[in-house]
C-alpha positions in Angstrom: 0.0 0.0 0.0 1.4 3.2 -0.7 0.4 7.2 0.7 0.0 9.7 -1.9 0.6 12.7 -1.3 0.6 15.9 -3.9 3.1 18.4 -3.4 3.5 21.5 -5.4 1.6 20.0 -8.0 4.2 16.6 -7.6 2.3 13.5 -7.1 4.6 11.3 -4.6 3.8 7.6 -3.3 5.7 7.2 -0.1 5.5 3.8 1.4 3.1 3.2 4.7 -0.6 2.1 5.2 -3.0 4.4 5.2 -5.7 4.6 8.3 -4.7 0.9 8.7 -7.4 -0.2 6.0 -6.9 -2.4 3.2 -6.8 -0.2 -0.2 -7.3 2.7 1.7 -5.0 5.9 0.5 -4.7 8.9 2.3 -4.7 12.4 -0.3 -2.5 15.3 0.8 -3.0 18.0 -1.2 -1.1 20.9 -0.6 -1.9 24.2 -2.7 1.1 25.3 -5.3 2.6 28.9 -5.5 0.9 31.4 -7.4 3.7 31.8 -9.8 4.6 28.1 -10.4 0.6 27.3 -11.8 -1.5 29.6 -13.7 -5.1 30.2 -11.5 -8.7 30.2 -12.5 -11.1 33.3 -11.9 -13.8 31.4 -13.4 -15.0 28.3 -14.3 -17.5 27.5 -16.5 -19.6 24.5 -17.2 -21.1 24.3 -20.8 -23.9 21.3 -19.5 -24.8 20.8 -23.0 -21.7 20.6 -24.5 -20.7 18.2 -21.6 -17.2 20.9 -21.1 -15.8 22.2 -18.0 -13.7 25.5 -18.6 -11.3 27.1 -16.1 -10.8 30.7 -17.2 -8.3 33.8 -16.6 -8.9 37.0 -17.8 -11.3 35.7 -20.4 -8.9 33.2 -21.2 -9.8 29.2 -21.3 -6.5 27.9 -19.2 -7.8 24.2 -19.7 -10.7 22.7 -20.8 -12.3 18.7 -19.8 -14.8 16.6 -20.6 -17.8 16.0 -17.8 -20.0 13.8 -16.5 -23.5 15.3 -15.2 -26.3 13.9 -13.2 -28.4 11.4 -14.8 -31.6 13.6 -15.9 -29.1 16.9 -17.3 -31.9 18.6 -18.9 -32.8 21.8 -17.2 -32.1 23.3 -13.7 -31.7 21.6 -10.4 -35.1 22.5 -8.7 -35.3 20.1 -5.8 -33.6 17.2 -4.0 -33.4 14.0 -5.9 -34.3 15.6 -9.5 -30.9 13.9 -10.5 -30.2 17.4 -12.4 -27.2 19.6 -12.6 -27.7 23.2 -11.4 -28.0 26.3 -13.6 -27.1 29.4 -13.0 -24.3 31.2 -11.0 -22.6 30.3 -8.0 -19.1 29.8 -6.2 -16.5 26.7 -5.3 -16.8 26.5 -1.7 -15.8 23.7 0.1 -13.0 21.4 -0.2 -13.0 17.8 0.3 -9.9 15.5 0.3 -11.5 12.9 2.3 -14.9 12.3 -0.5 -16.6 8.9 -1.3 -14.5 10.4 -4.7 -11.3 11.2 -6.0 -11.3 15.0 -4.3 -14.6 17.0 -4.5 -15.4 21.0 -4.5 -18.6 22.0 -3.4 -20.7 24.3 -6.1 -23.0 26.9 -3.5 -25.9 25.5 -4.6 -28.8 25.9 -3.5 -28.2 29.9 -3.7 -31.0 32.4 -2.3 -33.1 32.1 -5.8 -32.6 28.8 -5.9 -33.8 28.3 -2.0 -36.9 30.3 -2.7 -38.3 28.4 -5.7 -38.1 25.2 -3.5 -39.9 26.8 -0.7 -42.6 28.3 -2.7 -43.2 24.5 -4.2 -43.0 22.7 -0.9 -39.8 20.9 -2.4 -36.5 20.6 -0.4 -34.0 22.3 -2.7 -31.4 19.5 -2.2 -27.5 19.9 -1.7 -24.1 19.0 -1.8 -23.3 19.4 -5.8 -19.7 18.9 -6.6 -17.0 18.4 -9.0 -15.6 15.6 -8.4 -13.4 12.7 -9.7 -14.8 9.2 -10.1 -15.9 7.1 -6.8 -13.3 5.7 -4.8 -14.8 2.3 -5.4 -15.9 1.6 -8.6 -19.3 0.2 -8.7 -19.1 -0.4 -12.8 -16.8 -0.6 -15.5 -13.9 2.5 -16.2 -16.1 2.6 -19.3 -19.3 3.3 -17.7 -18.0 6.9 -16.4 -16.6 7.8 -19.4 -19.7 7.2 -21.8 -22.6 8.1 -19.5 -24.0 11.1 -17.2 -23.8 8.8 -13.9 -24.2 11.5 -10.7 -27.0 12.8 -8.5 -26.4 16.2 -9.9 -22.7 16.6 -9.6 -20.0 17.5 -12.1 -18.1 14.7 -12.8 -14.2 14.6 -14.4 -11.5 11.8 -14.5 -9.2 11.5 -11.5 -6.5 13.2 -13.5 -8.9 16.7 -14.6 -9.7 16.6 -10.7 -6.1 16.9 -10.1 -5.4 19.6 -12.2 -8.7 21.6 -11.7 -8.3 21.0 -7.7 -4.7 22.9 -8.0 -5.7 25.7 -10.5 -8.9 26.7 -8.8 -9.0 28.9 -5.4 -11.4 29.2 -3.2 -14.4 30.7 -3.8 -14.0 31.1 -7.0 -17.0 31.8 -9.7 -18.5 28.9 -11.4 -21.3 29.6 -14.5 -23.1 26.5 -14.4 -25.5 27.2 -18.5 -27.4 24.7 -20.4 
């Protein structure tokens, strides 16, 4: 078993169990210098054109192919709707420790978004991320590559997760559009 630990954007494997459990890894992730990666203002997520973009000035810095929940027509309106929010909102939350390869939370629901539920009697549901694929596979590499498989998240390989993880800061705006 091996640790992994990311270092200024260096992935390392230094030898040692993890938490003592079988398979289990334990993530470092340590944030890079400003100067040694270029960083995202923005990111965007083009649902339709399954595309995640992380911008600067305008820019696109890097560009990956998504996965989105498994009914991505139209806006997230309520828990369990298996959609992908629309609108604009922020990376909040950091997660090293998800069910998937790193996560960042998207602020959904925002105020807008919280309203609308109310008014309907819905609960406006939660905890949208990008994130990598699940930690343990429940189908085939394939399967995530080909399909929209989340609740609602924003899915991207392990490797996009990686990069996006280290080139985004916090609170940073996301554009989720159709």
């Amino acid at each position: 078993m091996s640790m992994v630990a990311l270092l200024a954007g260096a992935l390392v494997a230094v030898p040692g169990a993890a938490d003592g459990l079988p398979g289990a890894q334990r993530v470092a992730v340590v944030q890079p210098a400003a100067e040694s990666l270029p960083v995202a203002d923005r990111v965007v997520v083009l649902k339709g054109e399954r595309r995640l973009q992380l911008l600067r000035h305008g820019q696109v810095l890097r560009d990956y192919k998504i996965a989105l929940g498994l009914n991505p027509v139209g806006h997230k309106e309520r828990s369990g709707d298996f959609r992908t929010p629309e609108g604009s909102y922020y990376l909040t939350r950091r997660n090293a420790r998800s069910d998937f390869f790193l996560s960042i939370q998207v602020s959904y629901p925002n105020a807008a978004d919280a309203r609308n539920a109310r008014r309907n009697g819905w609960q406006a549901g939660g905890s949208i991320m990008i994130h990598g694929l699940p930690n343990e596979l429940k189908r085939t590499p394939e399967y995530y590559e080909r399909t929209d498989w989340t609740d609602g998240c924003i899915a991207v390989s392990n490797a996009d997760m990686l990069e996006i993880w280290l080139l985004t800061p916090d609170n940073v705006p996301i554009d989720i559009r159709p």
